[in-house]
N, CA, C and O atoms as a DFTB+ gen file, in Angstrom:
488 C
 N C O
     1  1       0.850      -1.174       0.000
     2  2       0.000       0.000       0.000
     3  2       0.895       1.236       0.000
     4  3       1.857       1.445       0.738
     5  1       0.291       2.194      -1.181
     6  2       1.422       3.188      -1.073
     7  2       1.275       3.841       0.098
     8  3       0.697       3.421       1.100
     9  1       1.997       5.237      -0.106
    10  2       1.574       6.050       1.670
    11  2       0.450       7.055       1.149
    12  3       0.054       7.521       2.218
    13  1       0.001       7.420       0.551
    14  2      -0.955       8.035       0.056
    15  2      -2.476       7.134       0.007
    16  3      -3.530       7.642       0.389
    17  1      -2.364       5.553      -0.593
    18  2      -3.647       5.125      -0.404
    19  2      -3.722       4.960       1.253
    20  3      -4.810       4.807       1.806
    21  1      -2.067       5.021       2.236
    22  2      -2.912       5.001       3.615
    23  2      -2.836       5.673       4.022
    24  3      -3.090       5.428       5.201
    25  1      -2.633       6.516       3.903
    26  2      -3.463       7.939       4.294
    27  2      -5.409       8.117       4.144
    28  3      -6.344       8.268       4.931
    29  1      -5.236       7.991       2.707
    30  2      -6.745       8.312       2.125
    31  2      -7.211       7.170       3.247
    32  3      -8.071       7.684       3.963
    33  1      -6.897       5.606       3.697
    34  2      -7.838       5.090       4.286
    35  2      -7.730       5.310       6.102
    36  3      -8.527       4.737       6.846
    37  1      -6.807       6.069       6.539
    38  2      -7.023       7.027       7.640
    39  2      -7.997       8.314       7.663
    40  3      -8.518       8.955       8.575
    41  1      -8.009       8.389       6.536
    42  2      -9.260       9.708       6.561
    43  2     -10.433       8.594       6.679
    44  3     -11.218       8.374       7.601
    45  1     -10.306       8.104       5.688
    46  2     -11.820       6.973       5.723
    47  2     -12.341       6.825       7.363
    48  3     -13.323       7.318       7.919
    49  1     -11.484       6.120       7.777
    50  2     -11.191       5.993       9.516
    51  2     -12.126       6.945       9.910
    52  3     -13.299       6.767      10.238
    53  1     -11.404       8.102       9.834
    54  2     -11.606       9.309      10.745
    55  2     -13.131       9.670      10.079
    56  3     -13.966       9.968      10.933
    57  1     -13.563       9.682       8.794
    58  2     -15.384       9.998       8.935
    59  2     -15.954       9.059       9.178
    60  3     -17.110       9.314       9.516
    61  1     -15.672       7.852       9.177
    62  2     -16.660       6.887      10.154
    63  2     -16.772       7.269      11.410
    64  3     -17.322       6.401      12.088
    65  1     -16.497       8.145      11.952
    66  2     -16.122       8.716      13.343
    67  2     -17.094      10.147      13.454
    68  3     -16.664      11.095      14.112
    69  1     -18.179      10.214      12.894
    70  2     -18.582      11.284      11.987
    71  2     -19.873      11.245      11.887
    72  3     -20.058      11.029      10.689
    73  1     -21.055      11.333      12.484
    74  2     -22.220      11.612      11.850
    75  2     -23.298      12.302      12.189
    76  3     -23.362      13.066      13.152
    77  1     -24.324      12.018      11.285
    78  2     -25.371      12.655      11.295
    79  2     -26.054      12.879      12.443
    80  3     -26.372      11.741      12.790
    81  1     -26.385      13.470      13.073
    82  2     -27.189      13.326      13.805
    83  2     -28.830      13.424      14.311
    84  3     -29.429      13.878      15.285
    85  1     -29.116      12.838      13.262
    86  2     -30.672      12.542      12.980
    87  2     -30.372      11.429      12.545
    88  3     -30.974      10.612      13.242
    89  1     -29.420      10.614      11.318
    90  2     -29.159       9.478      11.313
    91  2     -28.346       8.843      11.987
    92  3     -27.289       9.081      11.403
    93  1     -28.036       7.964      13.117
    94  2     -27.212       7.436      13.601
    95  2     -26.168       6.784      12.700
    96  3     -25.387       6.138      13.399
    97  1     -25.851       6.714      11.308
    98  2     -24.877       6.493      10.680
    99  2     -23.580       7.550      10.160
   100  3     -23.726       8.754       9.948
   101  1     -22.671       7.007      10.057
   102  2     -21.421       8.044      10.052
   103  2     -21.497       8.329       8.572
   104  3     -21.764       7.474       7.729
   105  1     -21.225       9.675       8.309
   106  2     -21.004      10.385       7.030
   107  2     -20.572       9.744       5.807
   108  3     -21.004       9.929       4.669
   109  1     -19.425       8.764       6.302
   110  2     -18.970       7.830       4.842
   111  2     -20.291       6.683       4.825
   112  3     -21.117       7.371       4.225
   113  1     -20.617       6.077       4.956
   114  2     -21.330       4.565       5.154
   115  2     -22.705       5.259       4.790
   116  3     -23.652       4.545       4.458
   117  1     -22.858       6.862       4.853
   118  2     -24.233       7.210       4.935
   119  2     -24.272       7.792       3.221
   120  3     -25.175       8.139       2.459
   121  1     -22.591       7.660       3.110
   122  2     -22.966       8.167       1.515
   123  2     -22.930       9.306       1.206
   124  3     -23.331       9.632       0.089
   125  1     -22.331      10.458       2.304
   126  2     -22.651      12.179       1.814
   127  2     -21.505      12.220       1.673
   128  3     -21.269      13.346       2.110
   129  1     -20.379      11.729       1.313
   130  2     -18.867      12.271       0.646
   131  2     -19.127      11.406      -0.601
   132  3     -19.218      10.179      -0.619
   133  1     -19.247      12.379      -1.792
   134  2     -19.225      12.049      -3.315
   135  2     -17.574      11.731      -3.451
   136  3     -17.260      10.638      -3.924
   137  1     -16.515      12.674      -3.042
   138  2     -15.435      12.649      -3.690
   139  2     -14.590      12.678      -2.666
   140  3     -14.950      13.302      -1.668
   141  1     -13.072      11.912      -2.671
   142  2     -12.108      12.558      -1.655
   143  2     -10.529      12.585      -2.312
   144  3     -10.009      11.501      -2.580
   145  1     -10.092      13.327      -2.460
   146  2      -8.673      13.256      -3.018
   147  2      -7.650      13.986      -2.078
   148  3      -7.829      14.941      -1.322
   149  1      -6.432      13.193      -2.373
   150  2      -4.971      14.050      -1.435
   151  2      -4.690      13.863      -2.340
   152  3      -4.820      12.996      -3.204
   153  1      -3.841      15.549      -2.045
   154  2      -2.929      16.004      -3.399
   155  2      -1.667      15.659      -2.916
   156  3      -1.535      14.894      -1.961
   157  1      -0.531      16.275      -3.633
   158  2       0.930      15.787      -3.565
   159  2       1.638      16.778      -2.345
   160  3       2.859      16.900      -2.250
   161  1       0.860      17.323      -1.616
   162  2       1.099      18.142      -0.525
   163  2       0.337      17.672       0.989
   164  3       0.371      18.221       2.090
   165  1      -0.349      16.424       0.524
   166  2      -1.314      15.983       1.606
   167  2      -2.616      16.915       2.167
   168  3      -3.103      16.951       3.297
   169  1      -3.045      17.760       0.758
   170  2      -4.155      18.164       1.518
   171  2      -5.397      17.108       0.863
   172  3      -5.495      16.295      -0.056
   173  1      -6.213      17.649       1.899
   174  2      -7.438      16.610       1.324
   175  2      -8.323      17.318       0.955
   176  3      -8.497      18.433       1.448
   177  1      -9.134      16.783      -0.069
   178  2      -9.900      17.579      -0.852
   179  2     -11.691      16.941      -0.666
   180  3     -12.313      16.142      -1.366
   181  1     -11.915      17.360       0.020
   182  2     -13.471      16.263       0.128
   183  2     -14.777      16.902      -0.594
   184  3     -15.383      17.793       0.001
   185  1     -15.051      16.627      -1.385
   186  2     -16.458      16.768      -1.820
   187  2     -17.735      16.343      -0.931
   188  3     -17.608      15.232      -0.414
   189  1     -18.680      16.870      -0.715
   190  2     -19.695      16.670       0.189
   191  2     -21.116      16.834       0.222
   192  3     -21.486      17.994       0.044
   193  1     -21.961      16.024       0.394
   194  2     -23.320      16.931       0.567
   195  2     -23.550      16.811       2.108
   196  3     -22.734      16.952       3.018
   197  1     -24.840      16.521       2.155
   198  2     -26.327      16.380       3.279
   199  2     -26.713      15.606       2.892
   200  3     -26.457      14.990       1.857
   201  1     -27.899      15.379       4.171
   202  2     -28.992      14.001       3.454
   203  2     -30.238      15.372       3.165
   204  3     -31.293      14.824       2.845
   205  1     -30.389      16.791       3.186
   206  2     -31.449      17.631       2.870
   207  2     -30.343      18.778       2.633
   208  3     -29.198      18.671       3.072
   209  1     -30.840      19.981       1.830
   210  2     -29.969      21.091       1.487
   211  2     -30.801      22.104       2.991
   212  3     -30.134      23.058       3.392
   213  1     -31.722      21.923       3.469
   214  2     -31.929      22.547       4.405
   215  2     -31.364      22.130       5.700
   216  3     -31.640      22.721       6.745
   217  1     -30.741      21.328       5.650
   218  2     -30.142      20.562       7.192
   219  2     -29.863      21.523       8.239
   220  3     -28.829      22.179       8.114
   221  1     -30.422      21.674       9.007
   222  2     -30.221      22.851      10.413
   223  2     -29.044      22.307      10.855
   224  3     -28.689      23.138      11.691
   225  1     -28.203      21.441      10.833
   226  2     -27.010      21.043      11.044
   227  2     -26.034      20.711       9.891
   228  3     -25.502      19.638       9.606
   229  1     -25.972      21.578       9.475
   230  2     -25.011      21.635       8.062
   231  2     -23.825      21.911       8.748
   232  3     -23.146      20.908       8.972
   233  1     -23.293      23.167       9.220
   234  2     -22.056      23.891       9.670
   235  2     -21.989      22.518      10.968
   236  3     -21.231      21.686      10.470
   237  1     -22.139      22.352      11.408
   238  2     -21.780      21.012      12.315
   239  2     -21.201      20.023      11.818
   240  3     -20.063      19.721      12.176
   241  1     -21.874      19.337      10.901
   242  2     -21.525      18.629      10.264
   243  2     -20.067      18.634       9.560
   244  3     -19.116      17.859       9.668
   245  1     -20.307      20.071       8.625
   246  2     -19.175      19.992       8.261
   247  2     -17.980      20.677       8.648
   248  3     -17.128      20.871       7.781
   249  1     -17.746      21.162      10.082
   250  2     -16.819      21.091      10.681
   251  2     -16.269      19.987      11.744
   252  3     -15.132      19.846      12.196
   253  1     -17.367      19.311      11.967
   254  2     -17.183      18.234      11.964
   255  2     -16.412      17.132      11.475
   256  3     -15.821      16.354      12.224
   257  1     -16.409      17.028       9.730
   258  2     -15.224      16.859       8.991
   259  2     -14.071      16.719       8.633
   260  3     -13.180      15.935       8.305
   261  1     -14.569      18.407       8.914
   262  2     -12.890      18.673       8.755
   263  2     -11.972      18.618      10.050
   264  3     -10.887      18.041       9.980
   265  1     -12.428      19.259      11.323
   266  2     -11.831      18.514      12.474
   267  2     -11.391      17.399      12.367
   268  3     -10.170      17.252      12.407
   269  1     -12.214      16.329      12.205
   270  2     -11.692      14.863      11.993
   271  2     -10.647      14.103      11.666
   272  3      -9.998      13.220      12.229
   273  1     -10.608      15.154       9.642
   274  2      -9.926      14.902       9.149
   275  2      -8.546      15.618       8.878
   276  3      -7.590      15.356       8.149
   277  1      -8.885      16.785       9.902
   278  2      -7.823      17.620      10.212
   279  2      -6.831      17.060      11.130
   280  3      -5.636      17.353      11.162
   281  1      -7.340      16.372      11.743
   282  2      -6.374      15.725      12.816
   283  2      -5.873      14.207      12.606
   284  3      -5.406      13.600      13.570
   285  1      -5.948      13.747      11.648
   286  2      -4.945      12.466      11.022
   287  2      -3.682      12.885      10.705
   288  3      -3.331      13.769       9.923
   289  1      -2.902      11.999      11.542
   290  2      -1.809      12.257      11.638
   291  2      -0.938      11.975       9.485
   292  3      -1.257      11.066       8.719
   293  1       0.039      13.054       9.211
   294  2      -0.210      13.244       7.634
   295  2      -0.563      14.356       7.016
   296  3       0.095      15.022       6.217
   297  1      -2.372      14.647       7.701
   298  2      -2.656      15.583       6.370
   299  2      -2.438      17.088       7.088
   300  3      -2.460      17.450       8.265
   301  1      -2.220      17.779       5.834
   302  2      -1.791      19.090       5.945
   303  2      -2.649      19.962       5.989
   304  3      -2.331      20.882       6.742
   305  1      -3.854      20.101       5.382
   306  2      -5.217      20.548       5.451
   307  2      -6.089      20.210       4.502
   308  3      -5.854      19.602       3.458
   309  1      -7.430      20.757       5.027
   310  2      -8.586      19.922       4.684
   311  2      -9.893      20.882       3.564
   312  3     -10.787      21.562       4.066
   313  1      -9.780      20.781       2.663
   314  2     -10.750      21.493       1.741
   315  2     -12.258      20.774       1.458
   316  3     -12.428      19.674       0.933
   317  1     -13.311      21.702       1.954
   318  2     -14.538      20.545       1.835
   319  2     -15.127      21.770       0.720
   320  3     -14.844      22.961       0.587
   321  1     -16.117      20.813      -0.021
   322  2     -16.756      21.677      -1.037
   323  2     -18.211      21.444      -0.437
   324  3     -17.477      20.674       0.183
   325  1     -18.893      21.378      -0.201
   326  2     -20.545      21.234       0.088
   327  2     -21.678      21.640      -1.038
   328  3     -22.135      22.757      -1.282
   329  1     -21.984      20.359      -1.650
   330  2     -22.614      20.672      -2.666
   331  2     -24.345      19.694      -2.590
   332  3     -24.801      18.782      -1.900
   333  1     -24.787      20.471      -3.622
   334  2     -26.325      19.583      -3.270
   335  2     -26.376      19.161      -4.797
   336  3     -27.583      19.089      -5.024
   337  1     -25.994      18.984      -5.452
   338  2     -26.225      18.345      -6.857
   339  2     -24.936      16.754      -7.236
   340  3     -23.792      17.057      -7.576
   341  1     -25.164      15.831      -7.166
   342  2     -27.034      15.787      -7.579
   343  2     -27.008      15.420      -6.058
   344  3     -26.044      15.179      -5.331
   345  1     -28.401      15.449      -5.780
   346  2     -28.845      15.296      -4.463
   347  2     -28.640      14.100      -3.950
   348  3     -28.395      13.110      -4.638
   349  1     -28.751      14.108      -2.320
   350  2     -28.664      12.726      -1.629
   351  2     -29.788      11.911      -1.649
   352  3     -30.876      12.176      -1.138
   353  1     -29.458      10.827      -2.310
   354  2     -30.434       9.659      -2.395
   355  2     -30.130       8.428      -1.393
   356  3     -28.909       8.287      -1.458
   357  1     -30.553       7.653      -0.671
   358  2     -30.065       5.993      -0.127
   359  2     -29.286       5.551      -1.108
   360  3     -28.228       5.140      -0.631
   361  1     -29.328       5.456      -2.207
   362  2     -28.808       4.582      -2.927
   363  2     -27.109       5.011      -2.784
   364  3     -26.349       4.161      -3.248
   365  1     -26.543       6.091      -2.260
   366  2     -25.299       6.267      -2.520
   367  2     -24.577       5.857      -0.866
   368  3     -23.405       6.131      -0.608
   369  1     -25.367       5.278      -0.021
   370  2     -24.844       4.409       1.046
   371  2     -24.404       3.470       0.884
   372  3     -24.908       2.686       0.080
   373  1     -22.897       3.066       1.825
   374  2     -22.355       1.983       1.698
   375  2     -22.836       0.714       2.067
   376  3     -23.289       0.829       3.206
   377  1     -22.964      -0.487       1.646
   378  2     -23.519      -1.804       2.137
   379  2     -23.114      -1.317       3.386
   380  3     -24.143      -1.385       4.059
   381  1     -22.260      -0.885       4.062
   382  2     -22.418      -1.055       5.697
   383  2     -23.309      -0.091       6.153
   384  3     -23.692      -0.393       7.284
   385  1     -23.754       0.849       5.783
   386  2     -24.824       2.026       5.994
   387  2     -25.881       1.060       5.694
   388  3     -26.792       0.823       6.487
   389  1     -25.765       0.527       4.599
   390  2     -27.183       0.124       4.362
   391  2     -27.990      -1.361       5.187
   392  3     -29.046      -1.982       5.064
   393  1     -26.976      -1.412       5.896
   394  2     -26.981      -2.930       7.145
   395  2     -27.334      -2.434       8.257
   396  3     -28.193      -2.824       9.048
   397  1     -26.257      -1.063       8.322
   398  2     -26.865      -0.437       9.764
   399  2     -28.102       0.676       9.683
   400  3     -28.745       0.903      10.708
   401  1     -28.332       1.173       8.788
   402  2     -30.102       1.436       8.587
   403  2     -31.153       0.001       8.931
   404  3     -31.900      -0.089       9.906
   405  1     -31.012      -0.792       8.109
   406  2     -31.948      -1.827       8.375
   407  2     -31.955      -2.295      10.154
   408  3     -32.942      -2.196      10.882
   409  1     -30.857      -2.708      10.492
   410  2     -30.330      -2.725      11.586
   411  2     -31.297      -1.856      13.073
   412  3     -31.892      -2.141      14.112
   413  1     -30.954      -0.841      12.346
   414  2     -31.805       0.429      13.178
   415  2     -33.039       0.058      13.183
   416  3     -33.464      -0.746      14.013
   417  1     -33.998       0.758      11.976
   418  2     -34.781       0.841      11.716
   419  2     -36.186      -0.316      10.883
   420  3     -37.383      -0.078      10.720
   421  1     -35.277      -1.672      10.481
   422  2     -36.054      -2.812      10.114
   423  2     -36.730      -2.778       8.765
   424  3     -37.862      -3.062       8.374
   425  1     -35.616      -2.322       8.186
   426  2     -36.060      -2.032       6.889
   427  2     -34.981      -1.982       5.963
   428  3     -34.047      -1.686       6.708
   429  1     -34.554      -2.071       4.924
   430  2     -33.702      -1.902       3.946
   431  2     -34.251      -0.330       2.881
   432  3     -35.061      -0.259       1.956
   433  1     -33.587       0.490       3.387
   434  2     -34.081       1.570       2.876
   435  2     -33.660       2.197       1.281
   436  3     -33.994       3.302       0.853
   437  1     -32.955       1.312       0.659
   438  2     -32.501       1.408      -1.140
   439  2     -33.874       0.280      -1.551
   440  3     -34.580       0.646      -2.491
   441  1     -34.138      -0.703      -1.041
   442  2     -35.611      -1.274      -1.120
   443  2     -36.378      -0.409      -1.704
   444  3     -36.794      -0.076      -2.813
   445  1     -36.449      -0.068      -0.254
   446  2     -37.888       1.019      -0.495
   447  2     -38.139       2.422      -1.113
   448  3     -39.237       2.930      -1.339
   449  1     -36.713       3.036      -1.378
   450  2     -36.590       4.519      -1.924
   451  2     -36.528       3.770      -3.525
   452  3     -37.149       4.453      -4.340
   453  1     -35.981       2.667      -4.051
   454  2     -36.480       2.438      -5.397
   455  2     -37.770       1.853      -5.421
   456  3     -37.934       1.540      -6.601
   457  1     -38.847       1.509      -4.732
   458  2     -40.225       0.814      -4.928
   459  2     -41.231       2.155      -5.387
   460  3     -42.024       2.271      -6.321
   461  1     -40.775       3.210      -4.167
   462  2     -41.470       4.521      -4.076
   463  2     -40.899       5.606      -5.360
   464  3     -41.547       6.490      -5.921
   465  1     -39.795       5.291      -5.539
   466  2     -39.462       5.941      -6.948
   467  2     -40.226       5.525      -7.882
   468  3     -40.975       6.215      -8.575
   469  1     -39.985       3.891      -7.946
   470  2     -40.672       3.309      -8.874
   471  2     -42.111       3.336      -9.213
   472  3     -42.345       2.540     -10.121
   473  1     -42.953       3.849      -8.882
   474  2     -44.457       3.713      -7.861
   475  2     -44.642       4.923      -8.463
   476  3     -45.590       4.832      -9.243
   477  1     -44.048       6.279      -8.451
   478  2     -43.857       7.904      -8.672
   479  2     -43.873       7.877      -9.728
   480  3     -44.864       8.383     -10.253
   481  1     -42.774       7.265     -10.658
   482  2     -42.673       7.216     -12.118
   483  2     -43.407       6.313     -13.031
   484  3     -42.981       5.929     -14.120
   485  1     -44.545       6.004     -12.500
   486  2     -45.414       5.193     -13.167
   487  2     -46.974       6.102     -13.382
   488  3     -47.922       5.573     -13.961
């Protein structure tokens, strides 16, 4: 493993350490980091949404983040972009998000957000 892919999977680390708090799942597993790159200077570059563009806990969240990922030992600093396009769907949760939703709540929720899609577009 180079030192760069372990790095990137120390950040990984560090937003599982990370979440929502309306969803009890952490930020990666929940699917709201679209993108993450370290550059050749070790900063990290994270792309990001919400699970809503209205989230009353947005700035939490995403200092949240970057704290996190500010403090892995490595990176030099932390650039988040916060974007709402395209929007947060279930479907961009990780099988482990999507174990610990069901888990929670008794349901498989990519199930049911494609039945109800499906159901809409008919």
């Amino acid at each position: 493993m180079s030192v760069k892919e372990d790095l990137k999977r120390k950040v990984i680390e560090a937003l599982r350490n990370v979440y929502d708090p309306e969803i009890p799942i952490n930020v990666w597993d929940l699917g709201l980091i679209y993108d993450l790159k370290i550059n050749d200077n070790n900063v990290v570059h994270i792309k990001m949404t919400l699970t809503a563009p209205g989230c009353p806990v947005a700035n939490m969240i995403v200092y949240q983040v970057m704290e996190s990922v500010r403090n892995v030992e490595g990176v030099n600093d932390v650039d988040i972009d916060l974007v709402f396009d395209p929007p947060w769907d279930p479907t961009k949760m990780t099988k482990e998000g999507r174990e610990k939703f069901k888990e929670i709540y008794g349901y498989d929720i990519v199930e049911e957000y494609l039945r109800q899609k499906s159901l809409s577009d008919t």
